[in-house]
C-alpha positions as a Markdown table, in Angstrom:
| # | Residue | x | y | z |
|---|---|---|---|---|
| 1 | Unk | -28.1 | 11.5 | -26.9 |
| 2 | Unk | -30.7 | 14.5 | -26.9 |
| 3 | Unk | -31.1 | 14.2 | -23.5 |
| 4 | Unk | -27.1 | 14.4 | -22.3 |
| 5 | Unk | -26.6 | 17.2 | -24.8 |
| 6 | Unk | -29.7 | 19.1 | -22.9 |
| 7 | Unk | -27.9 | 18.4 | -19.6 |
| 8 | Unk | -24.3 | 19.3 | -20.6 |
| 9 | Unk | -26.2 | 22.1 | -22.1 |
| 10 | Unk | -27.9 | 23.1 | -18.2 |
| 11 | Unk | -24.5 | 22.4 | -16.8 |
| 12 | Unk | -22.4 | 24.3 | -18.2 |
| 13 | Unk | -24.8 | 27.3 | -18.2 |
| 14 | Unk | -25.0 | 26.5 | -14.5 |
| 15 | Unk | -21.4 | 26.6 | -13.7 |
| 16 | Unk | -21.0 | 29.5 | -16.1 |
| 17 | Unk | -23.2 | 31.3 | -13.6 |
| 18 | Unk | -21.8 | 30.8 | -10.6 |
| 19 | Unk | -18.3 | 31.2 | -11.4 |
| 20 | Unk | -19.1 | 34.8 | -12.9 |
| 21 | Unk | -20.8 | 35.2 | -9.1 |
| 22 | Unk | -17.9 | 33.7 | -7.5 |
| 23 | Unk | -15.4 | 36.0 | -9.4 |
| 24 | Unk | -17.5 | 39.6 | -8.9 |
| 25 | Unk | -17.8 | 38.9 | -5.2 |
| 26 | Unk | -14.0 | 39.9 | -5.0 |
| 27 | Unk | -15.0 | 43.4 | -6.7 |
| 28 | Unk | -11.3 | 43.5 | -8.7 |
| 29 | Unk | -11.2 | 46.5 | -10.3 |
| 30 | Unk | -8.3 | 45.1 | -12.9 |
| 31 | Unk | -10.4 | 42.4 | -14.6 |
| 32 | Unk | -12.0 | 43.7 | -17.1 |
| 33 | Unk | -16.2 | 43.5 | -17.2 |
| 34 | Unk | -16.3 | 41.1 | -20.7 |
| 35 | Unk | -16.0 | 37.9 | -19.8 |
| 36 | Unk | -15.2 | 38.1 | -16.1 |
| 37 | Unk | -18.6 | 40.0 | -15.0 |
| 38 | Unk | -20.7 | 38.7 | -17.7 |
| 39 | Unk | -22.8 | 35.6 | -17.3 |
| 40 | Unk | -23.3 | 34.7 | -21.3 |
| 41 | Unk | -19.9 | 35.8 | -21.9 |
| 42 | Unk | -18.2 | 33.2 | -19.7 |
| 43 | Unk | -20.2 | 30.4 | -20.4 |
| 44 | Unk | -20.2 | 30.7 | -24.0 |
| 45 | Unk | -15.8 | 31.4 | -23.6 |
| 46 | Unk | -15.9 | 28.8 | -20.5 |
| 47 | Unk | -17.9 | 26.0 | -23.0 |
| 48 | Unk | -16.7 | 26.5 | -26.4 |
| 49 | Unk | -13.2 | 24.5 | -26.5 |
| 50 | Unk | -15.3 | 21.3 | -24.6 |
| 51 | Unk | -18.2 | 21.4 | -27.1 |
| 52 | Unk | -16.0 | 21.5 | -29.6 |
| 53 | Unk | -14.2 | 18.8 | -28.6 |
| 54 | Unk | -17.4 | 16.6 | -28.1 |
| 55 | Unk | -19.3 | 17.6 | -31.0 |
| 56 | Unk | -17.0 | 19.1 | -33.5 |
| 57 | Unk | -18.2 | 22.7 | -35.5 |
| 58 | Unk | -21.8 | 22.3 | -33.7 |
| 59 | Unk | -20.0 | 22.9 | -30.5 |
| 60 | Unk | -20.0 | 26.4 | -31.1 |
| 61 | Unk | -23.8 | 26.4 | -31.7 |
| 62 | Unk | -23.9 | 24.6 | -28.4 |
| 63 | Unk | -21.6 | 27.2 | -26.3 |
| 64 | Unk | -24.1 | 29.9 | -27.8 |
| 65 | Unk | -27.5 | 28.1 | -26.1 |
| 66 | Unk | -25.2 | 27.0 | -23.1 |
| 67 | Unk | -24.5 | 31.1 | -22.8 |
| 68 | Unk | -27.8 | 32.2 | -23.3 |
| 69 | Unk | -29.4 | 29.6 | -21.0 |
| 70 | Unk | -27.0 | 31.0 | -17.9 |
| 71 | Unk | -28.0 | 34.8 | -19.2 |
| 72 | Unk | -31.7 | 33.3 | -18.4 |
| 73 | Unk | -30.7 | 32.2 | -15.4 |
| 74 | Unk | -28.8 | 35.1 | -14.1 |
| 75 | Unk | -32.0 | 37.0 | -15.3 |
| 76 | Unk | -34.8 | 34.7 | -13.1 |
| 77 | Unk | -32.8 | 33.5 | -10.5 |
C-alpha cells in the first residue's frame, strides 16, 4: 500500500512536470502563467480529482506532496 501510494505519488509529480515543459515550449502568450507554466500548480490541479477518487478526502493531501515533489523536481533537475 505505502509503497504504490509513494509511486503514484513520483508519478504524477513526474508527469505534472513534463507536461508544464511540454506546454511552455509553445510560448502562448494567451494561457495564463497559473496552472499552465507552473510545475506545483498543475500537478496538484492535474492529481487532485484521481486521488480523490482513489483515496477519498486524503487525496487532496496527496495532490499537495505530488505538487510539491514535481516543484523539487523542476528545482534539481
Amino acid at each position: 500500500m505505502i509503497f504504490t501510494l509513494l509511486i503514484q505519488l513520483l508519478g504524477f509529480a513526474c508527469v505534472g512536470h513534463l507536461l508544464t515543459d511540454f506546454i511552455s515550449s509553445f510560448d502562448l502568450p494567451e494561457l495564463p502563467d497559473k496552472p499552465f507554466r507552473c510545475d506545483m500548480c498543475m500537478t496538484t490541479w492535474l492529481s487532485l480529482v484521481p486521488f480523490m477518487l482513489m483515496y477519498g478526502a486524503s487525496g487532496i493531501l496527496y495532490a499537495a506532496i505530488s505538487g510539491v515533489l514535481s516543484n523539487y523536481i523542476y528545482k534539481y533537475k
